[in-house]
MIBA-661138 format. One record per residue (C-alpha): residue number from 1; residue in three letters; x, y, z; chain. Coordinates in nm, 2 decimals. Layout:
<nodes>
<node k="NUM" r="ALA" c1="X" c2="Y" c3="Z" c="A"/>
...
</nodes>
This chain:
<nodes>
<node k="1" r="UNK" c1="22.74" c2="10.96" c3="7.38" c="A"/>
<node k="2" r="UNK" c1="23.00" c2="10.99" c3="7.57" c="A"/>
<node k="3" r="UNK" c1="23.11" c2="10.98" c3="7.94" c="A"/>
<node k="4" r="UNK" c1="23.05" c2="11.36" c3="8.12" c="A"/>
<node k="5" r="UNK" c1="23.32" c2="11.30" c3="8.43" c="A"/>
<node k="6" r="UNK" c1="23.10" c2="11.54" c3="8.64" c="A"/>
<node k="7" r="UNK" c1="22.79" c2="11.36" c3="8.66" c="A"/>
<node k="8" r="UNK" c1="23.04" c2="11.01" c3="8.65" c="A"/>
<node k="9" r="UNK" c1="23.15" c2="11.15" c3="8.99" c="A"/>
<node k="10" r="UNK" c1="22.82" c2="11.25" c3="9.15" c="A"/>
<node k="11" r="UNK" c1="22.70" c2="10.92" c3="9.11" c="A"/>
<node k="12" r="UNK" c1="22.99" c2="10.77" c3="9.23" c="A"/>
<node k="13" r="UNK" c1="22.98" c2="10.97" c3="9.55" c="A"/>
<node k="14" r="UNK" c1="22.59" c2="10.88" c3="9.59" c="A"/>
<node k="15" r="UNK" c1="22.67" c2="10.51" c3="9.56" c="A"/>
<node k="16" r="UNK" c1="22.96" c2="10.59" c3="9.84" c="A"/>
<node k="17" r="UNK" c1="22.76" c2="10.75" c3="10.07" c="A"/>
<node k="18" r="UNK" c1="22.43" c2="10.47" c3="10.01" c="A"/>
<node k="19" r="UNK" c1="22.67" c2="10.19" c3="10.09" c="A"/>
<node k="20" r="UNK" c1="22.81" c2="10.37" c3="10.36" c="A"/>
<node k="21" r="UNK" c1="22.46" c2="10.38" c3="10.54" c="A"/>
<node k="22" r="UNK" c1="22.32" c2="10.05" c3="10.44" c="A"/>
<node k="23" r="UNK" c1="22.63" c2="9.84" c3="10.37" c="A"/>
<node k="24" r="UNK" c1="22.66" c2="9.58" c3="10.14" c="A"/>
<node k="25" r="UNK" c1="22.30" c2="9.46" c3="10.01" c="A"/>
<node k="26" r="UNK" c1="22.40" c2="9.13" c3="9.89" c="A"/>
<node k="27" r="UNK" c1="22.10" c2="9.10" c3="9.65" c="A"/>
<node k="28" r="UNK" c1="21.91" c2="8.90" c3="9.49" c="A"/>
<node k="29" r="UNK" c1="21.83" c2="8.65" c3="9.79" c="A"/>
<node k="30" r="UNK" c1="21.83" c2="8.30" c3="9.61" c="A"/>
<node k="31" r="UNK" c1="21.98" c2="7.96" c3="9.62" c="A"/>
<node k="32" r="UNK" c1="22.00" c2="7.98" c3="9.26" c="A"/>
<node k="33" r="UNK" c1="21.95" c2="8.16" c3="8.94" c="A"/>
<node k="34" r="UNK" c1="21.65" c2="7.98" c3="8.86" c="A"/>
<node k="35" r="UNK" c1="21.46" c2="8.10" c3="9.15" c="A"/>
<node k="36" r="UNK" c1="21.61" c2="8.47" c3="9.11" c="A"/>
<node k="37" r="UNK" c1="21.44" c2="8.37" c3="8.76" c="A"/>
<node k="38" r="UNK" c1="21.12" c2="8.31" c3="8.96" c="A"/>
<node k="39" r="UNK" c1="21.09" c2="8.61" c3="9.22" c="A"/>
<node k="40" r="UNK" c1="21.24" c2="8.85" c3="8.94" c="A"/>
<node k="41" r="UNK" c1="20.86" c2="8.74" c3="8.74" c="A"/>
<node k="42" r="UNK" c1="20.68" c2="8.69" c3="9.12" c="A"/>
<node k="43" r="UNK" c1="20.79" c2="9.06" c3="9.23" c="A"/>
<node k="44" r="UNK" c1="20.60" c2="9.23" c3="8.95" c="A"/>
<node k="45" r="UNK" c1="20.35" c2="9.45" c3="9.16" c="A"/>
<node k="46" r="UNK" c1="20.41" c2="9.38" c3="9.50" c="A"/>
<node k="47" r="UNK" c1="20.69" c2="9.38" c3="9.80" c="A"/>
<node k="48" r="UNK" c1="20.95" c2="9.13" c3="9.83" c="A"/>
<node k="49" r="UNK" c1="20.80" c2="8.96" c3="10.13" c="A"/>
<node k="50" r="UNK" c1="20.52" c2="8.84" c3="9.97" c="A"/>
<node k="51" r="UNK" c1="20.74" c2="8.68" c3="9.68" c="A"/>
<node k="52" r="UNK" c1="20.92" c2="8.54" c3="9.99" c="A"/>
<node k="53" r="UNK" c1="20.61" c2="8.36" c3="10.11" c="A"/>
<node k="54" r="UNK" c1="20.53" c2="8.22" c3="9.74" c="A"/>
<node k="55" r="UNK" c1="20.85" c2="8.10" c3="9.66" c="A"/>
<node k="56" r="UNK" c1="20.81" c2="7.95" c3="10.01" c="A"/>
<node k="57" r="UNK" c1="20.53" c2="7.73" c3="9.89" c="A"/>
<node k="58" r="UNK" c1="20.67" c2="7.62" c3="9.61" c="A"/>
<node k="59" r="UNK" c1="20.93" c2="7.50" c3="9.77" c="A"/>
<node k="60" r="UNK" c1="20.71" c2="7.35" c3="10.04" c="A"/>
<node k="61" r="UNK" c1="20.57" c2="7.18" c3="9.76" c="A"/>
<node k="62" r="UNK" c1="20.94" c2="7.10" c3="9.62" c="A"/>
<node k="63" r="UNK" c1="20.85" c2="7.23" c3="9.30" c="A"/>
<node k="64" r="UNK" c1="21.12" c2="7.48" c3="9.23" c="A"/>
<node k="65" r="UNK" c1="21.27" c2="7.34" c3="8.95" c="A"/>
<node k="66" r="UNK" c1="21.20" c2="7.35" c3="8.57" c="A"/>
<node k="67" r="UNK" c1="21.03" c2="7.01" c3="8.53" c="A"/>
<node k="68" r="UNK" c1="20.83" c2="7.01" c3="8.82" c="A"/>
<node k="69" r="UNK" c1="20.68" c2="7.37" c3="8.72" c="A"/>
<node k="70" r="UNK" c1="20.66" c2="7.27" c3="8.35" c="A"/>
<node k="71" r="UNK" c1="20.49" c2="6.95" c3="8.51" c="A"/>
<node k="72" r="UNK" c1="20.22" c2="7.11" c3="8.75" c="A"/>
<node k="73" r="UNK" c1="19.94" c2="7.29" c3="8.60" c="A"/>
<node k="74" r="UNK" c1="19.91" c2="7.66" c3="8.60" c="A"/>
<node k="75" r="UNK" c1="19.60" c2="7.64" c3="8.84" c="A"/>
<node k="76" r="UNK" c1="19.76" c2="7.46" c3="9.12" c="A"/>
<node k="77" r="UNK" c1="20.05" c2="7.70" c3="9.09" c="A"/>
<node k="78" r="UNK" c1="19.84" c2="8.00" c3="9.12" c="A"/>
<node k="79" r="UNK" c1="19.74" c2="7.83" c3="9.44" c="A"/>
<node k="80" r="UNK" c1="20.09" c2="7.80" c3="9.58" c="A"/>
<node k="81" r="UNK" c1="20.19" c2="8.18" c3="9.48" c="A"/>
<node k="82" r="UNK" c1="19.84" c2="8.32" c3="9.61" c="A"/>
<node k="83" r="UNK" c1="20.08" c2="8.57" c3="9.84" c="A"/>
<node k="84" r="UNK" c1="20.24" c2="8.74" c3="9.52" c="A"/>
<node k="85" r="UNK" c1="19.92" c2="8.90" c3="9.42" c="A"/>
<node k="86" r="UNK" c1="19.75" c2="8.87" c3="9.10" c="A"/>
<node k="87" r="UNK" c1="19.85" c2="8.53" c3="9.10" c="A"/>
<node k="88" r="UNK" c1="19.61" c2="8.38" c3="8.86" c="A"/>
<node k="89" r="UNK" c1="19.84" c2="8.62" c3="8.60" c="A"/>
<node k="90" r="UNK" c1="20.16" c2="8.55" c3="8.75" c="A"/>
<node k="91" r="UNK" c1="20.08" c2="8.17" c3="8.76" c="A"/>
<node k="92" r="UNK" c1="20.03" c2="8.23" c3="8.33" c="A"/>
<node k="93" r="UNK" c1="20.35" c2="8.45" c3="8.28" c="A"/>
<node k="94" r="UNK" c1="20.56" c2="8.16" c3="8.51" c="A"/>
<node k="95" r="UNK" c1="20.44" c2="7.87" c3="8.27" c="A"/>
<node k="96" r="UNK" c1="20.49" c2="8.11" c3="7.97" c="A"/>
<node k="97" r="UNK" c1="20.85" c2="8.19" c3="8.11" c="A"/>
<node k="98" r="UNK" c1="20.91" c2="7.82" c3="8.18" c="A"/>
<node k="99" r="UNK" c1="20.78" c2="7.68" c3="7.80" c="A"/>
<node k="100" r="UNK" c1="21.09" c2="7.97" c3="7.67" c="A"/>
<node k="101" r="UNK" c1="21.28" c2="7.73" c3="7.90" c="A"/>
<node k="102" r="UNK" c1="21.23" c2="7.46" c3="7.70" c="A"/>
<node k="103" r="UNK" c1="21.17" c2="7.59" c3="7.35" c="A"/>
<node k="104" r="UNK" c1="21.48" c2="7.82" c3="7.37" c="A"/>
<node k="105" r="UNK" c1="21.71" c2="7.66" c3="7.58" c="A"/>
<node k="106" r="UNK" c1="21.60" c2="7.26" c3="7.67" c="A"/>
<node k="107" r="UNK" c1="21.51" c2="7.34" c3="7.97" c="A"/>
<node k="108" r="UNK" c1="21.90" c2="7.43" c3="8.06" c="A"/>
<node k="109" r="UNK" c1="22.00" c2="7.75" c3="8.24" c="A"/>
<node k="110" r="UNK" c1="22.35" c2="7.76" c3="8.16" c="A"/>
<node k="111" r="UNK" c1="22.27" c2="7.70" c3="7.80" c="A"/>
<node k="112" r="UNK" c1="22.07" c2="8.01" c3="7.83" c="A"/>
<node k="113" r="UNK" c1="22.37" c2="8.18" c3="8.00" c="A"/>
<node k="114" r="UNK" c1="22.62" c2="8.16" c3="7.69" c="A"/>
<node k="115" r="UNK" c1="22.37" c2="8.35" c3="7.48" c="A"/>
<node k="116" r="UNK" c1="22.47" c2="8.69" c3="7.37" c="A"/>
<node k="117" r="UNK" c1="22.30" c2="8.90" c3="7.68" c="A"/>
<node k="118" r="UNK" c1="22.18" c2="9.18" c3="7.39" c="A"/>
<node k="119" r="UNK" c1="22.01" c2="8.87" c3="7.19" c="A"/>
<node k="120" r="UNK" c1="21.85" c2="8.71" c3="7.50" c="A"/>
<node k="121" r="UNK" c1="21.71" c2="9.06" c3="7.67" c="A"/>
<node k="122" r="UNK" c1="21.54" c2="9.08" c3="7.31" c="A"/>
<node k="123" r="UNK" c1="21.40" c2="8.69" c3="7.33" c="A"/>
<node k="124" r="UNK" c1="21.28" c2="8.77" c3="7.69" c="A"/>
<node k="125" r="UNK" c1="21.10" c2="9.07" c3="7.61" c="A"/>
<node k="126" r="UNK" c1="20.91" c2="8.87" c3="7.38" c="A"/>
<node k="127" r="UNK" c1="20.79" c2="8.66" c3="7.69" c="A"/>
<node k="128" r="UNK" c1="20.43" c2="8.68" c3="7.78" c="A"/>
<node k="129" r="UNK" c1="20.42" c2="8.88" c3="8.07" c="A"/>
<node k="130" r="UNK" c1="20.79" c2="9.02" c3="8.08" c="A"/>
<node k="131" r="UNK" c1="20.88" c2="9.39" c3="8.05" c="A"/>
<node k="132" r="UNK" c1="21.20" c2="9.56" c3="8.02" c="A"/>
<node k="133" r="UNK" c1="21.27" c2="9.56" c3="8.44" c="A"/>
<node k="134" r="UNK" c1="21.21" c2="9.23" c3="8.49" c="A"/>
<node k="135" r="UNK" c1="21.40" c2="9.12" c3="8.18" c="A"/>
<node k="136" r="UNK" c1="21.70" c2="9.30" c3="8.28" c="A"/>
<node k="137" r="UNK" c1="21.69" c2="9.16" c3="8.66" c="A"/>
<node k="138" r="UNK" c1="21.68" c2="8.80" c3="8.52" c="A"/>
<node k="139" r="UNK" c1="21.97" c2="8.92" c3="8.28" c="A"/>
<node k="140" r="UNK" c1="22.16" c2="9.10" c3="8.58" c="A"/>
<node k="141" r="UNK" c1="22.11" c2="8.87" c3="8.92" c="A"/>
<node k="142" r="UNK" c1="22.09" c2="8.52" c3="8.76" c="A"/>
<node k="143" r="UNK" c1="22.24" c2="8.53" c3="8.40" c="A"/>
<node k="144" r="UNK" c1="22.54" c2="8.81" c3="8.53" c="A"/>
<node k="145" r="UNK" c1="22.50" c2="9.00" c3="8.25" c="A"/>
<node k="146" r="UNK" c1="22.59" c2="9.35" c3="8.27" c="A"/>
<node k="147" r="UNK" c1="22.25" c2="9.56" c3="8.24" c="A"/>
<node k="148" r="UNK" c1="22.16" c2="9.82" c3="8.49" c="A"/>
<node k="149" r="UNK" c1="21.81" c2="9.75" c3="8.62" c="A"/>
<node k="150" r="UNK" c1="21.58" c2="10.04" c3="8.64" c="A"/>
<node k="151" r="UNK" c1="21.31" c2="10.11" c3="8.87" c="A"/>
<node k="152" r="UNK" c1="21.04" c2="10.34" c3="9.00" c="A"/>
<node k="153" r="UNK" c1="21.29" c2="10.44" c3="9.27" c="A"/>
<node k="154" r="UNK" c1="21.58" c2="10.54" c3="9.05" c="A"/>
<node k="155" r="UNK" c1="21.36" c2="10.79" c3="8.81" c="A"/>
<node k="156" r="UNK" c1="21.22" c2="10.94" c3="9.17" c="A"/>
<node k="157" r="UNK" c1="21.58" c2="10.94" c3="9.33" c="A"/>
<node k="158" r="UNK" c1="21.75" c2="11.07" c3="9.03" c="A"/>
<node k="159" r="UNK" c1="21.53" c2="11.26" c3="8.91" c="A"/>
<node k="160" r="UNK" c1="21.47" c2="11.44" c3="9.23" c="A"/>
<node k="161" r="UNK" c1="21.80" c2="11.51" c3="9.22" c="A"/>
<node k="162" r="UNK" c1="21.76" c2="11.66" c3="8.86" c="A"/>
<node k="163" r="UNK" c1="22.03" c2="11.41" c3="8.72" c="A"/>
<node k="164" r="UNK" c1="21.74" c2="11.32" c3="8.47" c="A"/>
<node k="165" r="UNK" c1="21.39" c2="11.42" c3="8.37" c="A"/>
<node k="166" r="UNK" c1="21.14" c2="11.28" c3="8.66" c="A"/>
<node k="167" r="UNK" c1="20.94" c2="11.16" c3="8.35" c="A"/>
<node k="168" r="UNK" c1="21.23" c2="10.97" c3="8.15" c="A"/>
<node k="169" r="UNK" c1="21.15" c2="10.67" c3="8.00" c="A"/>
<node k="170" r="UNK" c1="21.30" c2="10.33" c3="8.12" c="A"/>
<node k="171" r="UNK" c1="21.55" c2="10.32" c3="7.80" c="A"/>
<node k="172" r="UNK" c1="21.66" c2="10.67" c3="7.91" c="A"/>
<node k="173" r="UNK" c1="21.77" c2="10.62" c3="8.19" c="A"/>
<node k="174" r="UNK" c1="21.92" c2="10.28" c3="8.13" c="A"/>
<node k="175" r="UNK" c1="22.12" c2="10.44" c3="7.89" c="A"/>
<node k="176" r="UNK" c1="22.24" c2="10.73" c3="8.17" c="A"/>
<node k="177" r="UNK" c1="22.39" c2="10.51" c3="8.42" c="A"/>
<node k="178" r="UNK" c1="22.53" c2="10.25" c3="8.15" c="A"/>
<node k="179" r="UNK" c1="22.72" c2="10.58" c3="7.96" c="A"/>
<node k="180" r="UNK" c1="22.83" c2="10.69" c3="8.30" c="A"/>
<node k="181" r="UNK" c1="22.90" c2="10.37" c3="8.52" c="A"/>
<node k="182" r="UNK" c1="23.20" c2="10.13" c3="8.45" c="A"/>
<node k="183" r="UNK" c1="23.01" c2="9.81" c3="8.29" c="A"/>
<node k="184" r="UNK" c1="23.05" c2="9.61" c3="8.55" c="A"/>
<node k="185" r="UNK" c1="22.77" c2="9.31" c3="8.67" c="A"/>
<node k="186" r="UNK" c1="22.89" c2="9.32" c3="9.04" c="A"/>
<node k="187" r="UNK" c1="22.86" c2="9.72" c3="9.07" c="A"/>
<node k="188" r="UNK" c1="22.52" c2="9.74" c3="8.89" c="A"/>
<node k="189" r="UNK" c1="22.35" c2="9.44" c3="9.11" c="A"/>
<node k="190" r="UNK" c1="22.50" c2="9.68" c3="9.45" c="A"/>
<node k="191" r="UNK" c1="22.43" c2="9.98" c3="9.28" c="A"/>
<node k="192" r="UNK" c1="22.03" c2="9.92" c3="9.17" c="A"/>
<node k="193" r="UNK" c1="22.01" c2="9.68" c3="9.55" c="A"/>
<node k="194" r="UNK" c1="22.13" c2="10.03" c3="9.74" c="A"/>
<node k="195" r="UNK" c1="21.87" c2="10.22" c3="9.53" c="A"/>
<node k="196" r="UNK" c1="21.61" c2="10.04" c3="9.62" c="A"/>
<node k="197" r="UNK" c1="21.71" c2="10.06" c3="9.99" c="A"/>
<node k="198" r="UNK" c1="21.73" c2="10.47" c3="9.95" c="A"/>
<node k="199" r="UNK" c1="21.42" c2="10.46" c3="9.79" c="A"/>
<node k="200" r="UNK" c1="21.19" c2="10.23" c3="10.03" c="A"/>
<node k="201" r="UNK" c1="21.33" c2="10.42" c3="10.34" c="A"/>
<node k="202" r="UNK" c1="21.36" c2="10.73" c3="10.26" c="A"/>
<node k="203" r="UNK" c1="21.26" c2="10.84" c3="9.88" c="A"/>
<node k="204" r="UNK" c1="20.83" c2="10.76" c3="9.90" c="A"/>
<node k="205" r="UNK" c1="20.58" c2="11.03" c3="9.79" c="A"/>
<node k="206" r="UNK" c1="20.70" c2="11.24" c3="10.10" c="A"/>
<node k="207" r="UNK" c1="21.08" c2="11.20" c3="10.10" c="A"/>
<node k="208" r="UNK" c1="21.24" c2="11.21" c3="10.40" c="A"/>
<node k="209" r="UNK" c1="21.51" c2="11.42" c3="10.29" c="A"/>
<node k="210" r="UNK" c1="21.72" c2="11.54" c3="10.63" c="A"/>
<node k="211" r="UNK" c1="21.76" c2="11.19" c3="10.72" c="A"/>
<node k="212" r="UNK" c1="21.87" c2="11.04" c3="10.35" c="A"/>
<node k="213" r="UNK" c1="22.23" c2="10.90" c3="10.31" c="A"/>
<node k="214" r="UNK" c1="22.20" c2="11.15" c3="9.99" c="A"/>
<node k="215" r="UNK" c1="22.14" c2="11.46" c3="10.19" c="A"/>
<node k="216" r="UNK" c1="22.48" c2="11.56" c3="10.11" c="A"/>
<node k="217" r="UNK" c1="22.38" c2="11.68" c3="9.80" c="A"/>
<node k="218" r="UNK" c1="22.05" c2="11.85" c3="9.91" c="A"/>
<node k="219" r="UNK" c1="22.32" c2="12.17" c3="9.99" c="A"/>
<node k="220" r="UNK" c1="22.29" c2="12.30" c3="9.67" c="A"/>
<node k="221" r="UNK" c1="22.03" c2="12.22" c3="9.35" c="A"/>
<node k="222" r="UNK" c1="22.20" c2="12.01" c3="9.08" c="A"/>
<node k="223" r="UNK" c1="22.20" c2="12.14" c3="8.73" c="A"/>
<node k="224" r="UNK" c1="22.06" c2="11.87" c3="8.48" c="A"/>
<node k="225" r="UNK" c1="22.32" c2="11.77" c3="8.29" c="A"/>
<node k="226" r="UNK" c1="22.34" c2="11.48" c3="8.02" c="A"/>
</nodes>
């Protein structure tokens, strides 16, 4: 489908006037892709700081790398990213993630990197424990490959906004910023990292709406438009 330069614009304006409240996000927080690897799995159901505090352990432990986590066993990892939540799961989609590692790719990140990005989103998503968000943040912050991750917070914002259907699917709206947004791996990690920021200040259950960097556009409704 093609580009509609209406709705091209609206987003661009939303993304001006995020950025212009919260400045540049500089997300994902990691020393390398691997661990962006790790808290992109370690994030799944619960807030960044507690992904913080695991990945802190492990690195207490000095364990974040491939062949110490392909070395330890999954119970005494569960241990170190207790703070994560449902770590006993976590702990058994990590060692699942890291044996793709090694089966796929010998263990080497950027082996994994030259892959086609379409061809690995489709090996990841066939990753015990790995869905198509946390696929595409691994694609996006630690593989740069242009895929716009989606998240609870962009169906709420945007579809609040009735850019797209409150209930559309993750593909859906994938698929709405990708036709409308310059492909570009630099403006998608800022674009999704301000989203996120709108949505944990000010876009909950009960918005805060007179306060949002997007109350510009709370003058007037906007007609859905695809």
């Amino acid at each position: 489908m093609q580009t509609n330069p209406e709705i091209q614009a609206i987003l661009l304006k939303a993304y001006a006037l995020m950025r212009t409240y919260f400045g540049p996000r500089n997300w994902w927080p990691a020393d390398s892709p691997f661990e962006v690897m790790i808290g992109a799995i370690l994030t799944q159901n619960t807030a960044w700081t507690n992904v913080e505090k695991a990945i802190q352990n492990i690195k207490n432990e000095n364990a974040l790398s491939i062949r110490r986590l392909q070395e330890i066993s999954e119970k005494k990892l569960a241990m170190w990213i207790r703070p994560s939540g449902y770590y006993n799961i976590k702990a058994r989609r990590l060692k699942a993630f890291i044996n793709f590692l090694y089966n796929a790719f010998d263990g080497k990140i950027d082996k994994m990197a030259a892959h086609d990005g379409e061809d690995l989103r489709a090996q990841l998503l066939g990753v015990y424990g790995i869905g198509e968000e946390t696929a595409d943040s691994i694609l996006l912050y630690a593989l740069e490959k242009p895929f716009f991750v989606v998240d609870a917070y962009t169906r709420r914002i945007f579809g609040r906004h009735h850019l797209i259907p409150e209930d559309a699917s993750y593909k859906e709206t994938q698929e709405f910023f990708m036709r409308h947004l310059a492909c570009n791996v630099a403006f998608y990690n800022e674009y999704h990292a301000l989203i996120v920021e709108t949505g944990k200040t000010f876009c909950g259950k009960k918005p805060k709406c007179s306060s949002c960097p997007l109350a510009a556009f709370h003058k007037g409704p906007l007609t859905r438009r695809n």
